[in-house]
C-alpha positions, 0 to 999 in steps of 0.5 A: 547786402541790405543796410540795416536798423533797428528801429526805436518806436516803442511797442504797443498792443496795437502793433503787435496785433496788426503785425501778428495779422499780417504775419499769419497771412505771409508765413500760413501760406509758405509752409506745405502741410505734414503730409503722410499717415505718419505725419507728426501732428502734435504741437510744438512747445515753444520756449518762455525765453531765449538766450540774449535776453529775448521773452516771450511777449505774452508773458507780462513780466516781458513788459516790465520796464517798457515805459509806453506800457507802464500799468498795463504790462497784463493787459498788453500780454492778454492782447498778445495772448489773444493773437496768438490764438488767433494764430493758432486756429489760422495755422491750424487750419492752413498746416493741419498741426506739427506747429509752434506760434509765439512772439517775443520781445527784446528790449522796448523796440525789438518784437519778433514773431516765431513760427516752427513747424514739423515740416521741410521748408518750403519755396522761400522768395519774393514775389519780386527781387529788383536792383535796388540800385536801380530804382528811385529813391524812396521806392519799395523793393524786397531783397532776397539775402543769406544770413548763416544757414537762414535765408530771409526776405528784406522788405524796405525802401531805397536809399542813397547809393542802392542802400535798403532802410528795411521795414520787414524782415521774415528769415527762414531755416530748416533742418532736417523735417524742422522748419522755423520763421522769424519776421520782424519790423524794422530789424536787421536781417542779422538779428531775425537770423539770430532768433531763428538760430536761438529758436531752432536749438531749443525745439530740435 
């Protein structure tokens, strides 16, 4: 099992945006499209909040108590709303609709980006699965972990004793024709597993 942390940088409108990008190219290409004349193509409501104190990141209120964005909690949520739809017209594209696109925050470190999707999960792996125990230290390396019912990439770089300090985590779970994904920068695998449990109770 990958060694895990949370990472204390404090979020910034910036961040958000560069990992929003990256991750509309990751997940847009794993999912397959609702096939079918009777694929439900309509559009996934997505929850203001989740339980455990996670909120959706376009929301300014989200921002409240965030010192590296005192006096410009609307102007970070407005920058959050306009990757959202940049996502959305990307997903759009890639999946033909039956999608749900929103990013939320927990605290000042924690930023979890959240996609739901009308469709049965597709292949979910890295492009490349190594023994990190194998490797050099500092080398990069993906691992390919269970958490409960999700199954999740681990992107990070070596450490002492085969140890992983991870720098991504995308998990993935479906049920039934429902399929949600999480990544997040710099957070245990543990925890992404956690929002997408969260995520899924709310949109079924």
């Amino acid at each position: 099992m990958s060694k895990t942390r949370n990472s204390d940088v404090p979020l910034t409108g910036i961040a958000i945006g560069a990992v929003a990008l990256a991750l509309v190219v990751v997940f847009a290409v794993l999912l397959p499209k609702a096939q079918g004349d009777e694929a439900d193509t309509s559009r996934i409501d997505m929850p203001s909040s989740l339980p455990g104190g996670y909120v959706a990141a376009d929301n300014a209120s989200a921002w409240k108590g965030n010192a590296n964005v005192a006096g410009n909690e609307a102007q970070v949520a407005a920058e959050v709303k306009a990757e959202i739809k940049y996502g959305d017209a990307a997903l759009q594209k890639t999946t033909g609709g039956g999608f749900g696109n929103r990013i939320y925050i927990k605290g000042s470190s924690e930023i979890f980006f959240v996609q739901v999707f009308r469709a049965a999960g597709g292949a979910f792996s890295p492009g490349e699965i190594s023994d990190p125990s194998k490797l050099q230290q500092g080398s990069s390396v993906q691992q390919l972990v269970k958490v409960g019912n999700s199954t999740c990439i681990v992107d990070g770089t070596t450490a002492t004793a085969g140890q992983v300090t991870p720098s991504q985590t995308q998990c993935q779970r479906s049920e039934g024709n429902v399929t949600v994904q999480v990544m997040a920068p710099s957070v245990a695998a543990s925890d992404v597993a956690k929002v997408a449990d969260l995520v899924l109770a709310k949109v079924r």
